[in-house]
MARBA-778414 format. One record per residue: x, y, z of N, C-alpha, C, CB in turn; residue number from 1; residue in one letter. Coordinates in steps of 0.02 Angstrom, whole numbers. Glycine has a CB too. Layout:
    nc1    nc2    nc3   cac1   cac2   cac3    cc1    cc2    cc3   cbc1   cbc2   cbc3 num residuo
      X      Y      Z      X      Y      Z      X      Y      Z      X      Y      Z NUM       A
...
//
This chain:
    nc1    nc2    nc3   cac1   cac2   cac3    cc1    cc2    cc3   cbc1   cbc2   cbc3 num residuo
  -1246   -159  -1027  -1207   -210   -992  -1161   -175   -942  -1167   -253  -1041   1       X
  -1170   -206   -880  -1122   -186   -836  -1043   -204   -848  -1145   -212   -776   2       X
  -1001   -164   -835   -921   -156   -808   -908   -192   -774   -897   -104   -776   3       X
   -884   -260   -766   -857   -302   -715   -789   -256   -705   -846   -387   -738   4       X
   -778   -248   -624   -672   -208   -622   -665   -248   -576   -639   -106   -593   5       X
   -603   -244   -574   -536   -267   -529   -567   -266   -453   -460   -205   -536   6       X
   -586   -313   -418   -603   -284   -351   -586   -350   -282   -696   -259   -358   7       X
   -531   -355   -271   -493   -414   -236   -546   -410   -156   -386   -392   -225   8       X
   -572   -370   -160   -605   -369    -80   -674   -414    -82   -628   -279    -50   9       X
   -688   -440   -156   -741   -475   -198   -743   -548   -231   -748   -436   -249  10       X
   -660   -537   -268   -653   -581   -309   -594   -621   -292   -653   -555   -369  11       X
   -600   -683   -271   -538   -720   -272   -467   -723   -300   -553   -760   -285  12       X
   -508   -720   -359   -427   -716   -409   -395   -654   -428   -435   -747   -486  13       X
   -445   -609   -408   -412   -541   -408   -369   -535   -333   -477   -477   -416  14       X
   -400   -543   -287   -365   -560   -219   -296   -569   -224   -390   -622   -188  15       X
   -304   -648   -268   -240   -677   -266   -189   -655   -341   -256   -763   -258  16       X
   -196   -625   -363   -160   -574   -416   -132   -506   -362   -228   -540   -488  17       X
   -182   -468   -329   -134   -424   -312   -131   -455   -252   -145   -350   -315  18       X
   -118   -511   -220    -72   -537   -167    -11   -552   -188    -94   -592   -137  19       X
      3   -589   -254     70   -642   -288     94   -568   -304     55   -715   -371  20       X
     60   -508   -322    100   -438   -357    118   -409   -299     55   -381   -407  21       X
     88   -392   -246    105   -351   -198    159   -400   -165     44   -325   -154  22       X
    180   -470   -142    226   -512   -116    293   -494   -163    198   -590   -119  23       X
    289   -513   -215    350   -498   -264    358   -422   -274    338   -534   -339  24       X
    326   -374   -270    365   -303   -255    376   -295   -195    333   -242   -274  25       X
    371   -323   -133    404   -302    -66    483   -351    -89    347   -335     22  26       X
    454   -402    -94    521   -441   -113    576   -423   -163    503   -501   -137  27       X
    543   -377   -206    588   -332   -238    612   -256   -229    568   -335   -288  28       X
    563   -243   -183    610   -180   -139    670   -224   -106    558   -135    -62  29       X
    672   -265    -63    701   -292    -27    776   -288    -64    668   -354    -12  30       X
    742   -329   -132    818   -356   -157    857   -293   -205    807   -436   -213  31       X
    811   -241   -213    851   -167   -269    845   -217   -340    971   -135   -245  32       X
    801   -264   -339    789   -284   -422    722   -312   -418    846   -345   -460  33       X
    700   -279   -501    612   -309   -493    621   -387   -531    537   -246   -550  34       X
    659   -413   -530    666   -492   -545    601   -521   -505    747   -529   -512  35       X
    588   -528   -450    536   -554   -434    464   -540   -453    543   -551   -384  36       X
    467   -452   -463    405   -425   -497    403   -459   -582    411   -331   -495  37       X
    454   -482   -617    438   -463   -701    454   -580   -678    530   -376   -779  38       X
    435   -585   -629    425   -667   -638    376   -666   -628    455   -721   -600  39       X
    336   -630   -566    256   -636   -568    235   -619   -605    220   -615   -531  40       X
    239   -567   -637    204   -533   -688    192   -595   -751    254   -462   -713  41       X
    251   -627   -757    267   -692   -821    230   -729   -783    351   -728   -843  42       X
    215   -746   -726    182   -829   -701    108   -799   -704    209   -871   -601  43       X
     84   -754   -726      9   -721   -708     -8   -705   -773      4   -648   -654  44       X
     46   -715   -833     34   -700   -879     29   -756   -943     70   -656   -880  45       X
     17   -806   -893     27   -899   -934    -36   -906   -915     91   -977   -899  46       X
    -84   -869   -858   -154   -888   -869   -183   -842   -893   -190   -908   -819  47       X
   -262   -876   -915   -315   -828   -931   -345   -800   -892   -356   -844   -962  48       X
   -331   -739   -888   -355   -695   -818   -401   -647   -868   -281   -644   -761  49       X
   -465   -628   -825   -505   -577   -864   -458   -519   -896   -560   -543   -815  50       X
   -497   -483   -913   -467   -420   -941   -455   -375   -893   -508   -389   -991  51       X
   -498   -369   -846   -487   -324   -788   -419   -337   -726   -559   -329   -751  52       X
   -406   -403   -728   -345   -427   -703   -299   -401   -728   -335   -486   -707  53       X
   -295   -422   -784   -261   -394   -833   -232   -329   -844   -290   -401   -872  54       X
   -288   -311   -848   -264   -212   -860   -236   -217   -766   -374   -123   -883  55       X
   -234   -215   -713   -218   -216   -632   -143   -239   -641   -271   -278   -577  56       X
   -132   -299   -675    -80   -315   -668    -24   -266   -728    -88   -391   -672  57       X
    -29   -242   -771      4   -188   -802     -1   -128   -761    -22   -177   -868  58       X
    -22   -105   -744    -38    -34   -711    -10    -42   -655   -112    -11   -701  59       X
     -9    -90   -603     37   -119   -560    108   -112   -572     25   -182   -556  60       X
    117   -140   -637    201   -159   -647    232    -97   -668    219   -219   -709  61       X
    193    -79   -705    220     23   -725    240     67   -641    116     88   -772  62       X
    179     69   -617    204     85   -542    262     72   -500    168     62   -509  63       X
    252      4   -499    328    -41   -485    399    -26   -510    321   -108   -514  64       X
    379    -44   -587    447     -8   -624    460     66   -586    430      8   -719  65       X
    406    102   -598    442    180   -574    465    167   -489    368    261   -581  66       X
    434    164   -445    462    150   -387    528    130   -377    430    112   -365  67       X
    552     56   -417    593     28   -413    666     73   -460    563    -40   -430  68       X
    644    119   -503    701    162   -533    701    229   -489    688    178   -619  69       X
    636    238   -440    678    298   -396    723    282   -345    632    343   -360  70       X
    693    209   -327    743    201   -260    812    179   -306    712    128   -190  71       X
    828    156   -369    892    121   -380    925    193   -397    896     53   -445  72       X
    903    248   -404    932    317   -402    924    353   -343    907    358   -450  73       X
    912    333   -293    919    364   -215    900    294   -183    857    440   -189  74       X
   1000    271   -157    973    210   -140    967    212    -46   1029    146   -177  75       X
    973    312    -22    957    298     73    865    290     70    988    396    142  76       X
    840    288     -6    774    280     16    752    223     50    737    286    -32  77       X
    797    160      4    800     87     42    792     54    116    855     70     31  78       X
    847    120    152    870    126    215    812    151    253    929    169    220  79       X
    777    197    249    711    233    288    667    177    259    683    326    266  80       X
    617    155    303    568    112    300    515    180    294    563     53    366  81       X
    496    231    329    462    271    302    468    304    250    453    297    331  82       X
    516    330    227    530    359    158    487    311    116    615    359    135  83       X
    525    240    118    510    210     82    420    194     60    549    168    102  84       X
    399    193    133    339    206    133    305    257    109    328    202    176  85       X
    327    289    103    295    372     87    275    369    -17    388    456    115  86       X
    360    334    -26    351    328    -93    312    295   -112    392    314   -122  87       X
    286    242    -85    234    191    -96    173    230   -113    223    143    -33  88       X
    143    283    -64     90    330    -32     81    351   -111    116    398     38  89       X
    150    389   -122    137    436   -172    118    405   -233    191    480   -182  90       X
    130    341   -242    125    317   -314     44    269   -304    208    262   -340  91       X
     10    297   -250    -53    271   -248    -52    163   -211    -80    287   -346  92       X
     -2    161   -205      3     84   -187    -13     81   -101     92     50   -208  93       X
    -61    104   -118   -109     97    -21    -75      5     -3   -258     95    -30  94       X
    -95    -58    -35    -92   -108    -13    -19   -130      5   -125   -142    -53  95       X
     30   -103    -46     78   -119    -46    131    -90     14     87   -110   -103  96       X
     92    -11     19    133     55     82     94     -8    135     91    180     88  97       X
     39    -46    153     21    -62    202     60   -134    184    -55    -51    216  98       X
     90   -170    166    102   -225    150    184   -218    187     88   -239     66  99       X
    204   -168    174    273   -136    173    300   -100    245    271    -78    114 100       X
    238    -89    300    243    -83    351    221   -113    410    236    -46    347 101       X
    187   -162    376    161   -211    425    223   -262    434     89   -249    399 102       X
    255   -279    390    322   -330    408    362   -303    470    381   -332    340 103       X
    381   -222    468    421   -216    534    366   -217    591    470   -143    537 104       X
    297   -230    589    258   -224    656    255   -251    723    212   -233    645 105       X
    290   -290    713    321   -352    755    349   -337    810    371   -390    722 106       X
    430   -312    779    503   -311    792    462   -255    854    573   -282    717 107       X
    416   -193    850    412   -148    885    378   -167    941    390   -101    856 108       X
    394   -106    971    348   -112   1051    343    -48   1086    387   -165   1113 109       X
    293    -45   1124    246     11   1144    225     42   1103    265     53   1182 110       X
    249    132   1126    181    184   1054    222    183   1008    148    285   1061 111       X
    303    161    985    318    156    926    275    100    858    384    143    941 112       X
    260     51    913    210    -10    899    150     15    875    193    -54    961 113       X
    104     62    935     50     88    888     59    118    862      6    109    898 114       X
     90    187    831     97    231    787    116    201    703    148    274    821 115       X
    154    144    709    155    106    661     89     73    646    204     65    671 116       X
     70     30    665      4     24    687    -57     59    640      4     54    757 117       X
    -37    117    670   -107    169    632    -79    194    574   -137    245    679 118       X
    -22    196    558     -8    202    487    -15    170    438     34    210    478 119       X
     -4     88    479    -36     32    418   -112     36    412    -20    -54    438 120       X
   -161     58    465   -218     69    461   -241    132    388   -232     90    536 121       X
   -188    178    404   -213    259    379   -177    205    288   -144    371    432 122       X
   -138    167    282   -136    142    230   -205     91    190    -78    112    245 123       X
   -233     46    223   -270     27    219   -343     55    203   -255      6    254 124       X
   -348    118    239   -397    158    230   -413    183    169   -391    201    264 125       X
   -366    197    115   -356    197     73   -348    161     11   -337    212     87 126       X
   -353     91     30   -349     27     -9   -424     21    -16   -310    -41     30 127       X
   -444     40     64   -524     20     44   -565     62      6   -566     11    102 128       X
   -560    109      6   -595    195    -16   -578    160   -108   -524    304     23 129       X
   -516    124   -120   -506    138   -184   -542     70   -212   -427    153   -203 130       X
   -588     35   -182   -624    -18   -201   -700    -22   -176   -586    -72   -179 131       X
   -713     64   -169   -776     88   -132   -818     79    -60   -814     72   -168 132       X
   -751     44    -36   -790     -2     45   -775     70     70   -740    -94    102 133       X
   -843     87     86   -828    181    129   -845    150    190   -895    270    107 134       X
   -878    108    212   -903    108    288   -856     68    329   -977     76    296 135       X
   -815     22    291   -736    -17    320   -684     31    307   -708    -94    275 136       X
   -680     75    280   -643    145    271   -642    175    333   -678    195    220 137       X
   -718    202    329   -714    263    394   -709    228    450   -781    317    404 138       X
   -727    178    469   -717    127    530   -608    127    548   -759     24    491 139       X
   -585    102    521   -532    101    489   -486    178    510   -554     88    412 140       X
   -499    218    460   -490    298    477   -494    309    562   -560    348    436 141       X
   -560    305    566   -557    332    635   -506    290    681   -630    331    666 142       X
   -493    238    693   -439    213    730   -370    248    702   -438    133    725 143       X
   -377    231    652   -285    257    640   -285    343    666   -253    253    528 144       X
   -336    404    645   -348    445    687   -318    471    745   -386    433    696 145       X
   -377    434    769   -365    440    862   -280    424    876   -423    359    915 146       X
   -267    381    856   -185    374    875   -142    424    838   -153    298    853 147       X
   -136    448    785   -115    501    736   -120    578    762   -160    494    673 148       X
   -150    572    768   -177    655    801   -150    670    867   -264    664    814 149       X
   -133    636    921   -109    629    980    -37    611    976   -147    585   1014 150       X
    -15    564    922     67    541    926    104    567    839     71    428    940 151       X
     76    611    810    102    640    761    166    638    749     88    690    763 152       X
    195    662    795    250    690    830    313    641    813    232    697    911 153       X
    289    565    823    319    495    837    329    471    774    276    444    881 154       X
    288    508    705    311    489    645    354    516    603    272    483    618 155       X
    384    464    553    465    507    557    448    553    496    554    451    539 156       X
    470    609    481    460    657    423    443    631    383    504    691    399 157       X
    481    592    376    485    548    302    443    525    286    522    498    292 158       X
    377    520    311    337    498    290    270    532    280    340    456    317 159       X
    290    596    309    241    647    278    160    641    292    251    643    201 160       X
    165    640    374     97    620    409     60    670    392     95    610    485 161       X
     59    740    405     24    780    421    -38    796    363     67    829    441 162       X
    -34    785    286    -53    780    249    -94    709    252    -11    797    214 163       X
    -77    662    260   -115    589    276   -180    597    354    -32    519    302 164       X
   -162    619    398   -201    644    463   -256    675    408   -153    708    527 165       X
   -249    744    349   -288    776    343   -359    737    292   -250    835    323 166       X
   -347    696    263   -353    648    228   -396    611    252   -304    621    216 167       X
   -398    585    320   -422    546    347   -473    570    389   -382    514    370 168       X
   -462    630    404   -523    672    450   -575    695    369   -478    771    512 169       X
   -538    719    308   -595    707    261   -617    657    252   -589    722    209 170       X
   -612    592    254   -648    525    261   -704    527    310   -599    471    281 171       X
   -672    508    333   -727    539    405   -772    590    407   -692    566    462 172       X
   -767    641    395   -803    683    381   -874    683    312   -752    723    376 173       X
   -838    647    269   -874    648    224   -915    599    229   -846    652    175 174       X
   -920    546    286   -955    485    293  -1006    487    305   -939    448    327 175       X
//
């Protein structure tokens, strides 16, 4: 018997589990309390969601929790939108680091605009790789790329491009 998993790029209700989870942890970066995370977590936890939901939405909230106790112990992480991003990176939350930088995408303009831009991409790239879509991956990759490699420069430390650039030319490469 096959393994049904977690795969929102597939399944509706997985979709909409890590949409209601990823909404309530930006909303709880926002606020420096996971009150909004440990309500979704409770409103997702009054239905019958497979098992594979299930296990996504714990493994989620552990992540969360830790995130949410590094920034309430370094609270200029709050302040850097890349930092903040970065921490996202590191704790594997591709949807959420892309969830988390697409809100300021707006406010910007010109190559600060794209360089943001290709970071929510080089985030994404990674969302997809981790749900096996390699060919919306490397598609993906290569745009954020081309802008990365040329405006490096334009991203703030804090967010620790140069390691992500390398990442993405192995995507690519390996395609």
């Amino acid at each position: 018997m096959m393994k049904i998993l977690f795969n929102p790029f597939e399944d509706r209700t997985d979709r909409d589990v890590r949409n209601l989870l990823g909404s309530a942890f930006i909303c709880a970066l926002h606020k420096g309390d996971q009150t909004p995370v440990a309500q979704a977590v409770s409103d997702l936890g009054r239905k019958k969601l497979p098992d594979p939901a299930q296990s996504y939405i714990k493994a989620r909230y552990e992540r969360y929790t830790a995130v949410l106790a590094q920034m309430s112990s370094n609270p200029l992480l709050g302040t850097d939108i890349y930092a903040t991003a970065g921490l996202l990176w590191d704790e594997s939350l591709f949807f959420e680091c892309h969830e988390w930088l697409e809100q300021n995408y707006r406010a910007l303009r010109g190559q600060e605009k794209k360089v943001l831009q290709a970071m929510i991409r080089t985030a994404g790239t990674f969302e997809l790789l981790a749900y096996n879509r390699k060919k919306a991956a490397v598609s993906v990759a290569a745009k954020a790329l081309s802008v990365l490699e040329s405006h490096f420069l334009q991203v703030p430390k804090s967010f620790n491009i140069e390691s992500k650039i390398a990442r993405l030319r192995t995507v690519i490469k390996d395609a």
